[in-house]
PDB file as gemmi writes it, atoms N, CA and C in Angstrom:
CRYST1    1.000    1.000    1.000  90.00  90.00  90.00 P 1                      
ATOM      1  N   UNK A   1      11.641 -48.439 -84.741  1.00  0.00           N  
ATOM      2  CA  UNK A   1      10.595 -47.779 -85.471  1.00  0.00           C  
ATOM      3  C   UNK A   1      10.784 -48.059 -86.948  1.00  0.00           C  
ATOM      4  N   UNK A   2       9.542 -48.631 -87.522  1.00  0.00           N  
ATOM      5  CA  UNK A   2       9.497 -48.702 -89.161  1.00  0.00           C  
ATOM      6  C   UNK A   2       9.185 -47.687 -89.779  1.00  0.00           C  
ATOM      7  N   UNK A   3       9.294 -47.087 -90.918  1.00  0.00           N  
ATOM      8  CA  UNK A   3       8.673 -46.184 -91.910  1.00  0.00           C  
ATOM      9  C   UNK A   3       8.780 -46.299 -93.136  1.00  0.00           C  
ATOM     10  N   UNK A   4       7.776 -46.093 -93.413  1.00  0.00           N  
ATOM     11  CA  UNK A   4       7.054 -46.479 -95.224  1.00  0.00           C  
ATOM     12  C   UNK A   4       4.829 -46.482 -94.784  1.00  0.00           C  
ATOM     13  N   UNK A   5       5.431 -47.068 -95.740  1.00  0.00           N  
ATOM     14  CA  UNK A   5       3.314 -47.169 -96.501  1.00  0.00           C  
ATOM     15  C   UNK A   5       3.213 -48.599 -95.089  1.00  0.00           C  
ATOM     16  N   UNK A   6       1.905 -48.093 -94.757  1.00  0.00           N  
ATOM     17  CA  UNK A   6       1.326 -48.958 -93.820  1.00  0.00           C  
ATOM     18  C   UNK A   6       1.649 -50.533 -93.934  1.00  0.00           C  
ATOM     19  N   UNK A   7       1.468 -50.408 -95.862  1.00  0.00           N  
ATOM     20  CA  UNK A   7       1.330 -52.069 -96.454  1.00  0.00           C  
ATOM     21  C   UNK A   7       3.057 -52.524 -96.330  1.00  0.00           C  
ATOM     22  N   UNK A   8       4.016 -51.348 -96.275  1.00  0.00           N  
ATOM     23  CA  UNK A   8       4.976 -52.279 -96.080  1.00  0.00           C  
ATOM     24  C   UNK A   8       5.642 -52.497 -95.099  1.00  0.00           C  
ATOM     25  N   UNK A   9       5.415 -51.540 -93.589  1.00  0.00           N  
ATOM     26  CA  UNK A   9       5.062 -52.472 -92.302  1.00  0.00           C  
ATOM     27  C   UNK A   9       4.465 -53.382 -92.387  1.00  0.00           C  
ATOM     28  N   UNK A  10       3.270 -54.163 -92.613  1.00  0.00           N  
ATOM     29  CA  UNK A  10       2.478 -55.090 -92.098  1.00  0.00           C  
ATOM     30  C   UNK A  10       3.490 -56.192 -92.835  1.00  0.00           C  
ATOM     31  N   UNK A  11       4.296 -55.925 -94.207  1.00  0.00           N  
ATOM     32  CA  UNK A  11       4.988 -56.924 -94.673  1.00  0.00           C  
ATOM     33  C   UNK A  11       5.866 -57.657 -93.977  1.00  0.00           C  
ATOM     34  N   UNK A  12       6.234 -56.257 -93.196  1.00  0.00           N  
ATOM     35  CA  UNK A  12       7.863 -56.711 -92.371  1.00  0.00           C  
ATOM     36  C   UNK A  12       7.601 -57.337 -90.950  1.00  0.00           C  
ATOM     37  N   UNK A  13       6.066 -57.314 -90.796  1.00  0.00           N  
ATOM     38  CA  UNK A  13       6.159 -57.807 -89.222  1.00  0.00           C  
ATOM     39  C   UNK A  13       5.904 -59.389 -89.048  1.00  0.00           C  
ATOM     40  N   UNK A  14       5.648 -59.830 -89.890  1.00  0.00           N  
ATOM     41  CA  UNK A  14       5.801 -61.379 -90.044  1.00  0.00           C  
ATOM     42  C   UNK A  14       6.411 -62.021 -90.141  1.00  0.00           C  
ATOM     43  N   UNK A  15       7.678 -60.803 -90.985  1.00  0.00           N  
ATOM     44  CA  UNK A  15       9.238 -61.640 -90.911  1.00  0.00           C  
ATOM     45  C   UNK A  15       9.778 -61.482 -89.425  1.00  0.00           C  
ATOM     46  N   UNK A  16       9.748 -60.427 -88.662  1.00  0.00           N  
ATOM     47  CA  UNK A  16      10.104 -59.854 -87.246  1.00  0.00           C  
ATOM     48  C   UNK A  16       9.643 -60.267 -86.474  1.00  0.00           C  
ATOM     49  N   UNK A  17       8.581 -61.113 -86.169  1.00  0.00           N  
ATOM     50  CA  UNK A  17       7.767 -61.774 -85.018  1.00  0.00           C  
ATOM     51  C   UNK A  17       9.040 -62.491 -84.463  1.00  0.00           C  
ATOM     52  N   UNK A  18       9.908 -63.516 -84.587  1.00  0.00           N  
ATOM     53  CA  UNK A  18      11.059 -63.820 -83.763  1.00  0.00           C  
ATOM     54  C   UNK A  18      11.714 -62.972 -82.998  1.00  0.00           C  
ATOM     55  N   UNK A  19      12.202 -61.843 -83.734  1.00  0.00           N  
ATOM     56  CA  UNK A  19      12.593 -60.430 -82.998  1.00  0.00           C  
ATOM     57  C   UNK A  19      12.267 -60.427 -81.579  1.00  0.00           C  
ATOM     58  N   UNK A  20      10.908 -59.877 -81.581  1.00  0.00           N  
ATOM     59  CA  UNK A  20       9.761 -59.641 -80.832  1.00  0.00           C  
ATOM     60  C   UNK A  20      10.396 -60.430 -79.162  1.00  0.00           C  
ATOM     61  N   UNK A  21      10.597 -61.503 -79.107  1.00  0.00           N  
ATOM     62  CA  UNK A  21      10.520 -62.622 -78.278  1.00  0.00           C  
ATOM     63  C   UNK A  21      12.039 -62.820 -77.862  1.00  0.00           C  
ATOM     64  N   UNK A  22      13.190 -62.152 -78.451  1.00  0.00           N  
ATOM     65  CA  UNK A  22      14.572 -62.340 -78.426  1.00  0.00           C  
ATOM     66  C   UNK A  22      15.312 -61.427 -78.203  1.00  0.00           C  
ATOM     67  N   UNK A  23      15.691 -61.487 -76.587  1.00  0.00           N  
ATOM     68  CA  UNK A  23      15.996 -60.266 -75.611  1.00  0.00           C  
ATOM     69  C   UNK A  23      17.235 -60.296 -76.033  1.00  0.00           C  
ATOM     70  N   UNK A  24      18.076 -61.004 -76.757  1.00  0.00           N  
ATOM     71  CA  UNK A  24      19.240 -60.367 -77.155  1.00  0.00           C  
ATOM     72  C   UNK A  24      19.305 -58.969 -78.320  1.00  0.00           C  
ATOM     73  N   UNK A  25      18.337 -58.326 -78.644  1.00  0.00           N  
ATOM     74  CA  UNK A  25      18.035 -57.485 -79.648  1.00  0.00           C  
ATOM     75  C   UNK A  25      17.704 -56.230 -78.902  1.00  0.00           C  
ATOM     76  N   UNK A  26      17.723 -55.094 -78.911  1.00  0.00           N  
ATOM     77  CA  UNK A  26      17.053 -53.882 -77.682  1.00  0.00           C  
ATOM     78  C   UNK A  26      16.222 -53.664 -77.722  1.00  0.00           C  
ATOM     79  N   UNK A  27      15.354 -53.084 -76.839  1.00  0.00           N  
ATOM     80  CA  UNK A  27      14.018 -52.685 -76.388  1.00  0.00           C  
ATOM     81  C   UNK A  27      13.297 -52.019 -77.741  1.00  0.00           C  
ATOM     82  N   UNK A  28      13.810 -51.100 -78.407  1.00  0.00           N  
ATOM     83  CA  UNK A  28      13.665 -50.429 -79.807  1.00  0.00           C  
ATOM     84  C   UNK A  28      13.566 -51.636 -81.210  1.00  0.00           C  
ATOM     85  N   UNK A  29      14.216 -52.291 -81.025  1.00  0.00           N  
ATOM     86  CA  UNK A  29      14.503 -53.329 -82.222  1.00  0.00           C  
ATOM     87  C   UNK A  29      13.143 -54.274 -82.062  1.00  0.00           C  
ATOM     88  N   UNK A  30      12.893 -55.182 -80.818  1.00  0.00           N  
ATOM     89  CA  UNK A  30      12.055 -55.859 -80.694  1.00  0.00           C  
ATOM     90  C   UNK A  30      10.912 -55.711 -81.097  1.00  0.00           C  
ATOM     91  N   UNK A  31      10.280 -54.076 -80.701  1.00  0.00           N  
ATOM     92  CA  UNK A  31       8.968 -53.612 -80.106  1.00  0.00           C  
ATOM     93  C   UNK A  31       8.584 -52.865 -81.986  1.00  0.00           C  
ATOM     94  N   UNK A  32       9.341 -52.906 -82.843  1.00  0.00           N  
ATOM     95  CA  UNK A  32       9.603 -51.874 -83.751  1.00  0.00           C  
ATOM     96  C   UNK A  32       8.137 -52.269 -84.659  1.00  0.00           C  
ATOM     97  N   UNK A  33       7.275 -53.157 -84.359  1.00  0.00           N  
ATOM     98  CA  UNK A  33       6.629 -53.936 -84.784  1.00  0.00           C  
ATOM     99  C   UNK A  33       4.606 -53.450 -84.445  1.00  0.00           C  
ATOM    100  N   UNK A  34       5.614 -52.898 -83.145  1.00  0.00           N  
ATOM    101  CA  UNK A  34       3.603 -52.671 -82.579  1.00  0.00           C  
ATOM    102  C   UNK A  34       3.114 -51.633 -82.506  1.00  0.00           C  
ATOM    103  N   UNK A  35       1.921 -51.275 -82.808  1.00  0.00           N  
ATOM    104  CA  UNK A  35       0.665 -50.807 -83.370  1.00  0.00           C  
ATOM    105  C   UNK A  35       1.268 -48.768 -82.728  1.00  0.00           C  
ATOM    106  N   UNK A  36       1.098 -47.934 -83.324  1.00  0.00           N  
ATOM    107  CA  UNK A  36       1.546 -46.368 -82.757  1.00  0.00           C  
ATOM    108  C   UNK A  36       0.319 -46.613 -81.414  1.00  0.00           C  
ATOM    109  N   UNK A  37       0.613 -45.648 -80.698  1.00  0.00           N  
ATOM    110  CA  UNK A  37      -0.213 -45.213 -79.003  1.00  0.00           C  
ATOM    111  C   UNK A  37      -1.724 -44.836 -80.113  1.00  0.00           C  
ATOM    112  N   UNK A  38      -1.099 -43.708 -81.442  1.00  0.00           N  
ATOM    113  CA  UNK A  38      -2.577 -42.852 -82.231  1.00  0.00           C  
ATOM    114  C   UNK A  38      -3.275 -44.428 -82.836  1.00  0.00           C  
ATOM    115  N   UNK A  39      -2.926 -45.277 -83.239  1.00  0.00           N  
ATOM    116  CA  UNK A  39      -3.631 -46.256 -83.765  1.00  0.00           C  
ATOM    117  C   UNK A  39      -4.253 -46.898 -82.503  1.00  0.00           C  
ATOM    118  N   UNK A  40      -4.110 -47.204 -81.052  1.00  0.00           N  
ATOM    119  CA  UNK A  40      -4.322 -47.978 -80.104  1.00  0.00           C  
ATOM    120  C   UNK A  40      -5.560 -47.167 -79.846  1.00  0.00           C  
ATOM    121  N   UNK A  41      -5.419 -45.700 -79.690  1.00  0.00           N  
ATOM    122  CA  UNK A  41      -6.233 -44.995 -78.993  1.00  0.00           C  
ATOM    123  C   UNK A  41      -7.288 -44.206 -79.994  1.00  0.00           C  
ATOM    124  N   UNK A  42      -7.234 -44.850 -81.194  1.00  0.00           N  
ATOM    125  CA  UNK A  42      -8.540 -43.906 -82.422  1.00  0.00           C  
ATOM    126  C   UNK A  42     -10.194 -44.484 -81.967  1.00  0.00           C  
ATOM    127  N   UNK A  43     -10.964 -43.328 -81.966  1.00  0.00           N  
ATOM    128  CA  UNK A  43     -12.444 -43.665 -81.663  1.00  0.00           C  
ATOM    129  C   UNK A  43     -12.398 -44.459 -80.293  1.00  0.00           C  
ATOM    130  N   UNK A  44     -11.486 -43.469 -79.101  1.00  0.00           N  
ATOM    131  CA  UNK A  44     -11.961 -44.001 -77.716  1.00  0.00           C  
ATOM    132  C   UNK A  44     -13.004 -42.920 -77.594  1.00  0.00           C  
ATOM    133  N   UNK A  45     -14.180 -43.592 -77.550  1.00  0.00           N  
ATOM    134  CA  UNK A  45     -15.779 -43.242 -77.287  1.00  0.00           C  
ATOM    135  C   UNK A  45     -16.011 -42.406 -75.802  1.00  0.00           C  
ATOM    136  N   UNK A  46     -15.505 -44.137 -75.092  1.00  0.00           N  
ATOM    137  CA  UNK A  46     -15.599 -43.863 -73.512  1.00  0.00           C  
ATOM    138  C   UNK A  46     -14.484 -43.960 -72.444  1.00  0.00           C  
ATOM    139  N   UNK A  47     -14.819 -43.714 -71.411  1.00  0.00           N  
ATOM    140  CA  UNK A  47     -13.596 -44.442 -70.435  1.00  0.00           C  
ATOM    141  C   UNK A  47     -13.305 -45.990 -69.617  1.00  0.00           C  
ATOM    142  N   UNK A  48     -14.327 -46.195 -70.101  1.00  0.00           N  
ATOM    143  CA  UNK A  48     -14.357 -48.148 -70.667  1.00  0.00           C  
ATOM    144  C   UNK A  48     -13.275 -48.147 -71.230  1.00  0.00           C  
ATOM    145  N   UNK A  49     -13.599 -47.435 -72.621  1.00  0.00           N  
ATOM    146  CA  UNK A  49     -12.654 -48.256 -73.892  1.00  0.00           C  
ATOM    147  C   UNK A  49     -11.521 -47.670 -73.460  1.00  0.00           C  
ATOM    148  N   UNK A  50     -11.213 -46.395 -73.178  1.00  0.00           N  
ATOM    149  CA  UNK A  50     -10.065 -45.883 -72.719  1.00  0.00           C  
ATOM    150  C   UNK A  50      -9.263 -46.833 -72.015  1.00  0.00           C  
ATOM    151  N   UNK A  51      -9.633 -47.292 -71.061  1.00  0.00           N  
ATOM    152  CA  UNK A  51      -8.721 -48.177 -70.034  1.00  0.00           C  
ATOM    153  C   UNK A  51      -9.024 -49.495 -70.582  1.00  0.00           C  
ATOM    154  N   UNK A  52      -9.625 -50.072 -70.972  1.00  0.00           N  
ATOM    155  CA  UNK A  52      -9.438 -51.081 -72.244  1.00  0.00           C  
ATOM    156  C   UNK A  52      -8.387 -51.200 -72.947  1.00  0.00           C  
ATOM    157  N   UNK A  53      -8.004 -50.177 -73.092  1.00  0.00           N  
ATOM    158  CA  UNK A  53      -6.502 -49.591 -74.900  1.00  0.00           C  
ATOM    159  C   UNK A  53      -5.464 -49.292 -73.812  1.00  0.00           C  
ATOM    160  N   UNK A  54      -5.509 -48.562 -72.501  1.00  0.00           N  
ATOM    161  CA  UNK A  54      -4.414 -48.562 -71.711  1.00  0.00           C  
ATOM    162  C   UNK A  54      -4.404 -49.999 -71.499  1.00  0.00           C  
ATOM    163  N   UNK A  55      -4.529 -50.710 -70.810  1.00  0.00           N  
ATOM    164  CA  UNK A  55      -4.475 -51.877 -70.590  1.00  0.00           C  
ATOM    165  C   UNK A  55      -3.462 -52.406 -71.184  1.00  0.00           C  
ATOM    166  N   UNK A  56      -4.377 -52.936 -72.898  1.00  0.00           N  
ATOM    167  CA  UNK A  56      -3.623 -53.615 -74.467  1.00  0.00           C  
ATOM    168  C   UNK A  56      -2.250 -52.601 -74.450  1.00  0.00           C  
ATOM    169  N   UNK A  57      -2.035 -51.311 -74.111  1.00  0.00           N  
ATOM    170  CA  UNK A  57      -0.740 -50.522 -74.794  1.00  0.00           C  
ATOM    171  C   UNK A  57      -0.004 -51.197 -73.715  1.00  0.00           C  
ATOM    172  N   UNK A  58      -0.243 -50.876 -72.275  1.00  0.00           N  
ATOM    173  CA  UNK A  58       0.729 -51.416 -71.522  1.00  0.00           C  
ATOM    174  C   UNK A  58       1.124 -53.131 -71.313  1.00  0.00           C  
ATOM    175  N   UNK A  59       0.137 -54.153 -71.269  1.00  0.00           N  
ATOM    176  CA  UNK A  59       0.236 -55.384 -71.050  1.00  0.00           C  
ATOM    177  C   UNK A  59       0.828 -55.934 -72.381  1.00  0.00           C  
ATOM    178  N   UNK A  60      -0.281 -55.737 -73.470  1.00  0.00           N  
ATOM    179  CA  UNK A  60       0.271 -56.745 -74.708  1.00  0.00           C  
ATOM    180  C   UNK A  60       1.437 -56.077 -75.604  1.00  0.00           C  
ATOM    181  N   UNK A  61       1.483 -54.367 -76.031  1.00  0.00           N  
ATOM    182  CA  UNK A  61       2.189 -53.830 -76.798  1.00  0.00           C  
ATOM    183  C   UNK A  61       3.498 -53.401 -75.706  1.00  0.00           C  
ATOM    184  N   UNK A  62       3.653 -53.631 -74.720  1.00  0.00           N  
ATOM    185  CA  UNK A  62       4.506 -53.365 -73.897  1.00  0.00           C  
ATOM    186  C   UNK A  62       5.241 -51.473 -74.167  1.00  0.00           C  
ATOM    187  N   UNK A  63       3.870 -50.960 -73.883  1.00  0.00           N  
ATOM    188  CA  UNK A  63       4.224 -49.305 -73.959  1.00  0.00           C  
ATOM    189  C   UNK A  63       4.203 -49.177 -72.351  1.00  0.00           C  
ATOM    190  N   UNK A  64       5.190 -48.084 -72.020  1.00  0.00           N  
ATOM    191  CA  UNK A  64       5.771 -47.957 -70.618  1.00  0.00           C  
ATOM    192  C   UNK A  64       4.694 -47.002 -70.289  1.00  0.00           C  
ATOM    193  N   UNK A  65       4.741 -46.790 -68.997  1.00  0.00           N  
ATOM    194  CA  UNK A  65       3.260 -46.313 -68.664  1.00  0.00           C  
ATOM    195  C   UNK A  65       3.400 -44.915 -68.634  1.00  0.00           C  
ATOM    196  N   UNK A  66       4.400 -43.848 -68.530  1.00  0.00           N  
ATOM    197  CA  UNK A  66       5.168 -42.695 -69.196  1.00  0.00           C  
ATOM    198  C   UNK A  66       4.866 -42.250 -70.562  1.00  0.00           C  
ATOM    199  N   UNK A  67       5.068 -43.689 -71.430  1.00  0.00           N  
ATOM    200  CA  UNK A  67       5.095 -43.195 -72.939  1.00  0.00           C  
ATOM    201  C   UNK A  67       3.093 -43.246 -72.811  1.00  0.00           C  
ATOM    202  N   UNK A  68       2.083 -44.369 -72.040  1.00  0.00           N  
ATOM    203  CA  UNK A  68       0.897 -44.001 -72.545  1.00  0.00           C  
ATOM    204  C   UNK A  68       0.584 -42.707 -71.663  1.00  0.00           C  
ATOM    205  N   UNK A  69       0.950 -42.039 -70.828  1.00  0.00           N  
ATOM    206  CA  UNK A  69       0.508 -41.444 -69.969  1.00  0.00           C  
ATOM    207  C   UNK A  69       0.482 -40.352 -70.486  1.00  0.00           C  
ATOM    208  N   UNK A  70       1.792 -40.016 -71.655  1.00  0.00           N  
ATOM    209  CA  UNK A  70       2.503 -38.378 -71.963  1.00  0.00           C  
ATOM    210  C   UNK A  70       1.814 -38.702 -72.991  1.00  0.00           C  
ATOM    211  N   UNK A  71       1.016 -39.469 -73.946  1.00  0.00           N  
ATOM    212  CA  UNK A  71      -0.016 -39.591 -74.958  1.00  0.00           C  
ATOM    213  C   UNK A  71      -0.924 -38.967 -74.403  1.00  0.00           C  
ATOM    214  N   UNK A  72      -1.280 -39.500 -73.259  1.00  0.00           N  
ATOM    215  CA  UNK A  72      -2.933 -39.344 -73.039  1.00  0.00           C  
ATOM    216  C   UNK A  72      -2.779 -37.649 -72.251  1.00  0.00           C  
ATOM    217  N   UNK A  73      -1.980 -37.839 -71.651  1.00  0.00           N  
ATOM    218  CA  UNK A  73      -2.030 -36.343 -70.948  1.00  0.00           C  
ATOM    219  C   UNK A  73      -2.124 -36.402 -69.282  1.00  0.00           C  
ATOM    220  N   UNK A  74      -1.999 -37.505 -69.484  1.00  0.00           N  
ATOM    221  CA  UNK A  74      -2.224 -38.369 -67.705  1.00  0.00           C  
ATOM    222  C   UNK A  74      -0.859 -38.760 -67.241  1.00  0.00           C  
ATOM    223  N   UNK A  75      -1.295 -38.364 -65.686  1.00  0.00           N  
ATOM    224  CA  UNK A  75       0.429 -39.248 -65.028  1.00  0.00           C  
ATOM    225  C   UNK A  75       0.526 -40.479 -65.335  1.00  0.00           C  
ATOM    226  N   UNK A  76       1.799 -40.955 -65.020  1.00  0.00           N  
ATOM    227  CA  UNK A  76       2.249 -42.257 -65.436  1.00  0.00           C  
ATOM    228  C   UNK A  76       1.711 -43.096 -63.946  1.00  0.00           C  
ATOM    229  N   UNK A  77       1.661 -42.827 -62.947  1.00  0.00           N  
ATOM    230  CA  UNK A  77       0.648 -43.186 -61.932  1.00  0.00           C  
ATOM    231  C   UNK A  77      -0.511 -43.680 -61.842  1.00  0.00           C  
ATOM    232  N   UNK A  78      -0.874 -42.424 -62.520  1.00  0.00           N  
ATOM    233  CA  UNK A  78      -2.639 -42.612 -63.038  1.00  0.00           C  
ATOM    234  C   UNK A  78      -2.715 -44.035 -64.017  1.00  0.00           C  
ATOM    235  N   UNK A  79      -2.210 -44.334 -64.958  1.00  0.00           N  
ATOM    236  CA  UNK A  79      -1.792 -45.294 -66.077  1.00  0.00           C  
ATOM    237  C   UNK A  79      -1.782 -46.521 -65.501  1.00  0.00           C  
ATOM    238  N   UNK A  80      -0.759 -46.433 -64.317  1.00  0.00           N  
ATOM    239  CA  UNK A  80      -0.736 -47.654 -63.806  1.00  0.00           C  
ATOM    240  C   UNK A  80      -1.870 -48.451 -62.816  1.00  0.00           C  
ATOM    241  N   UNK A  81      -2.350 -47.253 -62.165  1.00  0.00           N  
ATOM    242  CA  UNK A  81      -3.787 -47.470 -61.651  1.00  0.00           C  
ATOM    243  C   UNK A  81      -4.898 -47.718 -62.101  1.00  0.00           C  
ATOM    244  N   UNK A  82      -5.075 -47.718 -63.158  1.00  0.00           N  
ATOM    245  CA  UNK A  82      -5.749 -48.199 -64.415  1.00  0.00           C  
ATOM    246  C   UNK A  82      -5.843 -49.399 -65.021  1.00  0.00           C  
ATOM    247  N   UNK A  83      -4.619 -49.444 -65.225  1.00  0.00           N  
ATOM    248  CA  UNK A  83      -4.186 -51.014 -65.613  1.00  0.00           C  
ATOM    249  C   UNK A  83      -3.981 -51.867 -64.619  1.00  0.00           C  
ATOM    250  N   UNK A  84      -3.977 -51.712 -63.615  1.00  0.00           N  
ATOM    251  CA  UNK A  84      -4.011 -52.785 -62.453  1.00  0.00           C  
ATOM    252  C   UNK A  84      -5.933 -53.036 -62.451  1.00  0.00           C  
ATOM    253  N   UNK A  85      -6.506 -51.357 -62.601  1.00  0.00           N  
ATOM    254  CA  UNK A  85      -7.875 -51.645 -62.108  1.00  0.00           C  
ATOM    255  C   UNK A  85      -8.359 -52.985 -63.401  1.00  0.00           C  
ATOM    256  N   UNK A  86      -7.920 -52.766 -64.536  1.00  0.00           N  
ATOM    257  CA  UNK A  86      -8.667 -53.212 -65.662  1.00  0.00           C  
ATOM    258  C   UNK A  86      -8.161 -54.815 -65.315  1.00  0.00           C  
ATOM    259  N   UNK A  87      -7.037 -54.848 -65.068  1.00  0.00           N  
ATOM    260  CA  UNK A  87      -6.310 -56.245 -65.003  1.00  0.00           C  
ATOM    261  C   UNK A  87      -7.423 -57.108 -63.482  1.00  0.00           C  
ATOM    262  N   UNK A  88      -7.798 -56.369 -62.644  1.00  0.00           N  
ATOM    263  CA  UNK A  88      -8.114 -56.944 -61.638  1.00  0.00           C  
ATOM    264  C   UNK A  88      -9.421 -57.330 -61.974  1.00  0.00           C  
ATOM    265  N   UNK A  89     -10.228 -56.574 -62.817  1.00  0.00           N  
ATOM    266  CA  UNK A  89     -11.738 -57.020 -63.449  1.00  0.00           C  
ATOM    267  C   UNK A  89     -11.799 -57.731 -64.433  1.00  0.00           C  
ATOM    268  N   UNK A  90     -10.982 -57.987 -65.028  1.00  0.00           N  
ATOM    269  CA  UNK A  90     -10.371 -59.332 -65.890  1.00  0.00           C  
ATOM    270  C   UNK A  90     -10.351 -60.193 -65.108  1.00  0.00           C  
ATOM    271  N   UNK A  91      -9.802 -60.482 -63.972  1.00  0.00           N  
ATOM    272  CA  UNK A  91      -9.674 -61.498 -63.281  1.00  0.00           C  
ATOM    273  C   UNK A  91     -10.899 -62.069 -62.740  1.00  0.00           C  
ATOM    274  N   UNK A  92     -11.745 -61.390 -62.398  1.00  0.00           N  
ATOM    275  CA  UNK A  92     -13.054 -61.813 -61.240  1.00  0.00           C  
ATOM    276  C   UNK A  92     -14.654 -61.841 -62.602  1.00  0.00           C  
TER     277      UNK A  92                                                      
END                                                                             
């Protein structure tokens, strides 16, 4: 986890993108980079976009489906059923 002014995260994540990709570093160190669950999930309208942003938290930002679930207020079950549904309509 970073902290400071927004502008000086965005500084540090350009130097850290190697990080990101280099499993010798821990799960915390790597990830320290991507977007909060409150930034993923601002102005979800619908439940489109909702499972849209679950999707991106779990697939691309690699948030565990626990950490989006205890955000949203939903089982971690539910989360994953979601993201399989969204992943499978991506596909077809």
């Amino acid at each position: 986890m970073l902290t400071g002014s927004d502008s000086f995260v965005q500084s540090l994540r350009s130097m850290l993108r190697d990080v990101e990709e280099n499993r010798k570093f821990c799960r915390e160190e790597r990830l320290a980079t991507r977007p909060t669950l409150e930034g993923l999930f601002v102005d979800t309208a619908n439940k489109a976009t909702r499972n849209e942003r679950i999707h991106n938290a779990v697939r691309e930002h690699q948030y565990r489906l626990k950490e989006v679930g205890d955000y949203l207020a939903l089982c971690y079950s539910t989360i994953g059923t979601i993201d399989r549904g969204v992943d499978e309509n991506n596909e077809s």
